[in-house]
Steps between C-alpha positions, in 0.01 A plus 500: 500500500189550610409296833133374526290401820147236406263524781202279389321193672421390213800211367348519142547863480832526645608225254370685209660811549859372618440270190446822270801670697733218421400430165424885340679774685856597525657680854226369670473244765327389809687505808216428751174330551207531732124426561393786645585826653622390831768280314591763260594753799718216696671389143606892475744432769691303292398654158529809323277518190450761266105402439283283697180339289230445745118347423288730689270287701668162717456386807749643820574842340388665168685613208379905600597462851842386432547782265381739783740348776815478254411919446470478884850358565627698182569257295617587137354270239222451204198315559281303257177403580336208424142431492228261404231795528428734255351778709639862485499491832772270519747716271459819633564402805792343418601768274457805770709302731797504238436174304700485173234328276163304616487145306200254509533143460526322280826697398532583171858390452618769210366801714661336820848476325490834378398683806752299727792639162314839539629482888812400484608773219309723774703405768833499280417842411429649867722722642713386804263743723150432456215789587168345590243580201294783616205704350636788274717779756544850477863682639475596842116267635704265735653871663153544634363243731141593490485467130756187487194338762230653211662324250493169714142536537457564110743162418275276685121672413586566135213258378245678722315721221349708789844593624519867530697810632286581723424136683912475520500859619243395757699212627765711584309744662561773291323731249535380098579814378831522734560098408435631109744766562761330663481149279538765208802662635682178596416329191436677232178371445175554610329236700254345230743536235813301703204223609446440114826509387539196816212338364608467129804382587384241709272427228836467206583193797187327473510539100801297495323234647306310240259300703351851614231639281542873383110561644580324824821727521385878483234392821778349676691816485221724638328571175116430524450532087729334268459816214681746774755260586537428114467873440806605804724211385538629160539844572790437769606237225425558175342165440188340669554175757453263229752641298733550766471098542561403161799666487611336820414164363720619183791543716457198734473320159763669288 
């Protein structure tokens, strides 16, 4: 069974989608209602669920700060935002602070169905111990705590195109051919070539988000023209971005 959380202050909306949750899924239900983000925090005293849908904007506390204070308390669940705005903004926000899927309203009922199915066989199919989802890792980086703090740095300034060796290397008060040296020897990798790798695969996320365009997507991931983002995807891939989407879709539909 999987448990669902509404947080909305909208009545229409909350209607809609415990309408659509009654009426056209299986192993789903709601156990818990709220209209807005203060609510949704007290309710979890009481409440366990598995994924919490949240608008993104309402009055008391929003949708992205009650994802950010249930990561603060360490609270294990799925969000899925809900928004009336259809600015990027809005998504990759909510998506780099762990959001499952971005909708915007209206809902489109068949896609909402199918991505709440798509979490449940998720969640049915997790292992009892769950590692957090983390950028691609090579044997022995956490051993070193310089390079584990490196790789921090990298995680959250991935979409900064003028990231570089040598600014990091700079931060930490050190030279970048002894950061090269050592990122090399803990990882594997070289700097640039570990920072792509991070990038791409940030970038396979966002493809499996349909509202995102594939232009929109290569920028977002620190790529300042769309023909080298197109160009690194399919050589770390074999097939370009829109590709790669298509056959996502395929599966999600199949």
């Amino acid at each position: 069974m999987l448990n669902v959380m509404l947080v909305d202050d909208e009545r229409v909306v909350k209607k809609t989608i415990r309408t659509l949750i009654e009426t056209e899924t299986e192993g789903i239900r709601i156990v818990a209602e709220a209209s807005d983000g203060r609510e949704a925090l007290q309710a979890l005293e009481f409440y366990t669920p598995d994924v919490v849908i949240t608008d993104i904007r309402m009055p008391g506390m929003s949708g992205l700060t009650l994802m950010q204070e249930m990561s603060r308390r360490q609270i294990q669940t799925d969000f899925v935002i809900l928004s009336g705005y259809g600015d990027f903004q809005y998504a990759q926000t909510a998506i780099r602070c762990g959001a499952a899927d971005y909708i915007l309203k209206p809902i489109d009922p068949d896609y909402f169905v199918a991505m709440l199915q798509q979490l449940k066989h998720k969640r049915q199919s997790r292992p009892a111990t769950v590692e957090p989802v983390h950028e691609p890792q090579a044997i022995g980086e956490n051993k070193h705590p310089m390079i584990k703090e490196v790789l921090s740095v990298m995680a959250s300034r991935y979409s900064d195109p003028k990231l570089s060796l040598g600014e990091v290397a700079d931060d930490f008060g050190i030279t970048p051919n002894y950061l090269g040296t050592l990122f090399k020897k803990v990882t594997g990798e070289s700097f640039i070539r570990y920072l792509t790798r991070m990038r791409i695969e940030q970038a396979k996320r966002y493809l499996q988000k349909p509202f995102i365009k594939v232009y929109e997507i290569g920028h977002s991931v620190g790529f300042e023209d769309y023909s080298h983002f197109a160009k690194t995807f399919r050589k770390l891939n074999g097939c370009s971005p829109t590709e790669y989407r298509n056959e996502m879709v395929n599966q999600w539909n199949g």
